[in-house]
C-alpha positions as CSV (number, residue, x, y, z in Angstrom):
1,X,1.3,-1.3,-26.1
2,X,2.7,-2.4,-23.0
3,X,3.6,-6.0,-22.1
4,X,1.2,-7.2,-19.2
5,X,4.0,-8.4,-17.1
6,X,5.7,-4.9,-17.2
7,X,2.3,-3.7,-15.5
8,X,2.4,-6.0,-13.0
9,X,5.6,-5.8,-11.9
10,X,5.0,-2.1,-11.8
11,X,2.0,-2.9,-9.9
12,X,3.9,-5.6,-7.3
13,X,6.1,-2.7,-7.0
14,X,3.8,0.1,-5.9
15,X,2.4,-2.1,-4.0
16,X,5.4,-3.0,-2.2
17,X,5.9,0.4,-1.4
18,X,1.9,1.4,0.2
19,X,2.5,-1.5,2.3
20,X,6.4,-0.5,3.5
21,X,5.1,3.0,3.8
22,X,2.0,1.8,6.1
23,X,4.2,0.0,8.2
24,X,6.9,2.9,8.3
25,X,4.3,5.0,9.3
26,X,3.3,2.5,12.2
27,X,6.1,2.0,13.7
28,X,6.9,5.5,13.7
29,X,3.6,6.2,15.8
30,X,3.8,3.2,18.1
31,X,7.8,3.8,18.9
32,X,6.9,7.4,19.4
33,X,5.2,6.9,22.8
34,X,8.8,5.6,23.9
35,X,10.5,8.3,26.0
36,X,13.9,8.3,24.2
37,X,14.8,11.5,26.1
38,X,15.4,8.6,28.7
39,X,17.5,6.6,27.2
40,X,19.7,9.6,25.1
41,X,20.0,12.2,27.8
42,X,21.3,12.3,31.5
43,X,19.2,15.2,32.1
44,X,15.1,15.0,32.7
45,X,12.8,16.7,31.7
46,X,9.0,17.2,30.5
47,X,8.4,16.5,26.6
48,X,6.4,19.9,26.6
49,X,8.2,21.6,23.7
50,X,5.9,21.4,20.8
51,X,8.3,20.5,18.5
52,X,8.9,17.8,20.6
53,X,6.7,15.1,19.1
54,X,7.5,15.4,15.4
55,X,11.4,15.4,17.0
56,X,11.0,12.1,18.8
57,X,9.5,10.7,14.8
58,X,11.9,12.1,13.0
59,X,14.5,10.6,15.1
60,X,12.7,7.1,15.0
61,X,12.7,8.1,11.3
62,X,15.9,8.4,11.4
63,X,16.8,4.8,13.4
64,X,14.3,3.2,10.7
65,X,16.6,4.7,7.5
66,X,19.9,3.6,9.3
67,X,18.5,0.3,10.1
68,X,17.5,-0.4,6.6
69,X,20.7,1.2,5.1
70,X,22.5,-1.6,7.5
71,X,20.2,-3.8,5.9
72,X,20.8,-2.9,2.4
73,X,24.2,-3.3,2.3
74,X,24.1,-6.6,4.0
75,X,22.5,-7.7,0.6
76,X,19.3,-7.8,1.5
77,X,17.7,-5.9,-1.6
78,X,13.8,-5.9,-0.8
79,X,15.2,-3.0,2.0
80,X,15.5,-0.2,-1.0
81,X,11.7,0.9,-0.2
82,X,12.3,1.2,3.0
83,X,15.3,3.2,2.7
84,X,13.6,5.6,0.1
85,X,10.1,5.8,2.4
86,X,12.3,5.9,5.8
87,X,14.2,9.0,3.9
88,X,10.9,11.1,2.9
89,X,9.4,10.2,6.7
90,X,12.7,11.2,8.2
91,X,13.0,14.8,6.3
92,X,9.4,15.8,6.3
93,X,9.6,15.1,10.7
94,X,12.9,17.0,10.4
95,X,11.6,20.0,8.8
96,X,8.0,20.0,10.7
97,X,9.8,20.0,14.0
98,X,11.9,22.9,12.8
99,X,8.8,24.5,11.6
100,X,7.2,24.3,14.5
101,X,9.5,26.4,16.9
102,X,8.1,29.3,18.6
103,X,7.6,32.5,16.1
104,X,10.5,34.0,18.5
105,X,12.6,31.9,16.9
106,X,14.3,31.8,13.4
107,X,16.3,29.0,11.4
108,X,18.9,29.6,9.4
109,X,19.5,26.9,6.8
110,X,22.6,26.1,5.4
111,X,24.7,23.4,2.8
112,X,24.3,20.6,5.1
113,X,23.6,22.4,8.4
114,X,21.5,24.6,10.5
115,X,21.4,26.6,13.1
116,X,18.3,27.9,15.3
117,X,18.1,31.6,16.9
118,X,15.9,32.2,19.4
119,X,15.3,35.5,21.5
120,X,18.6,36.6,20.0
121,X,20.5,33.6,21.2
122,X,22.3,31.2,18.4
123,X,22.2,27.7,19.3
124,X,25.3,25.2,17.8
125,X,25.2,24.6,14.3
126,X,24.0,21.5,13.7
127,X,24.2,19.0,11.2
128,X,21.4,18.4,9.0
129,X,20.8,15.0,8.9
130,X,17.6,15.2,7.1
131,X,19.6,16.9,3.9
132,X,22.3,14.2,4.5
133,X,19.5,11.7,4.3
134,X,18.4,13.5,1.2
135,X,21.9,13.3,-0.2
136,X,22.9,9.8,0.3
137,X,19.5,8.7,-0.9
138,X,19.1,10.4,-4.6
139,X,22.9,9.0,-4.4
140,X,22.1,5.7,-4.2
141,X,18.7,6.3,-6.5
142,X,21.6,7.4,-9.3
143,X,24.2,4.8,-8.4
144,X,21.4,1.7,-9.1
145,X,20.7,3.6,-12.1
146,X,23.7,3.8,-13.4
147,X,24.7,0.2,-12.6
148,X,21.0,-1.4,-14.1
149,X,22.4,1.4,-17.2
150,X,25.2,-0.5,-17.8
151,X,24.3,-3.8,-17.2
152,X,26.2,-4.6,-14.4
153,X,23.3,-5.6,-12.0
C-alpha cells in the first residue's frame, strides 16, 4: 500500500507541473506577437516564411529554458519544472520549424548540428540547440538522481 502523503506529494507535484506548463505555454503565445526580428537583426523584413512562427516560439522557448537555468543555479529550486517543460517546448518548436521548410528543401541532422539544403544550396551548419537543450537537461535529470541516490541532497 502506498503512504497517503507519497500520493500527495506526487499529486502537488504533477500539479506543479500542468500549472508551469500552462504558463510556459502562455508566455510563449503572448511573447510571440513580439517582432524579435527587430530587435536581433539589422536587416527587415516580412515574417512571411512559414517556419517563421514556430521559429520566433522556439526561440522564446529557448529565452524561457536559459532564464530558468539562470534561475536554477541561483538556488532557486521550484525552477526545475520549468527547465524540464521549457526544454520539451523548446525542442518540439525547434523541430516543427524545421519541419516545416518548403518540400524543396532537405535537413540533414547531425551529433549536435544541422544543416538545411535548399534548391541545392547548403546553408551554415548550425548548432542544434534544441539537442543541446536535450543534452544538458536528461544531464541534469541524472545528476539530481544521482545526488538524491546518495544522499547528498
Amino acid at each position: 500500500m502506498v503512504p497517503i502523503e507519497y500520493l500527495s506529494k506526487k499529486r502537488e507535484e504533477i500539479v506543479t507541473y500542468v500549472i508551469d506548463a500552462v504558463i510556459i505555454a502562455i508566455l510563449i503565445i503572448i511573447l510571440s506577437f513580439l517582432p524579435f526580428e527587430a530587435i536581433l537583426s539589422e536587416y527587415p523584413y516580412a515574417p512571411t516564411f512559414p517556419w517563421h512562427p514556430y521559429w520566433r516560439m522556439g526561440l522564446i522557448s529557448f529565452f524561457i529554458w536559459f532564464g530558468s537555468i539562470l534561475t536554477l543555479t541561483a538556488g532557486y529550486a521550484h525552477a526545475k519544472p520549468f527547465v524540464y517543460l521549457s526544454s520539451v517546448f523548446l525542442i518540439a518548436l525547434h523541430y516543427l520549424a524545421i519541419s516545416v521548410l518548403p518540400h524543396t528543401c532537405s535537413v540533414s541532422i547531425g551529433l549536435l548540428t544541422y544543416t538545411v539544403n535548399c534548391k541545392g544550396k547548403n546553408s551554415p551548419t548550425c548548432l542544434d540547440v534544441a539537442q543541446i537543450a536535450l543534452l544538458l537537461t536528461v544531464l541534469m535529470i541524472f545528476l539530481e538522481k544521482r545526488r538524491k541516490d546518495k544522499g547528498t541532497i
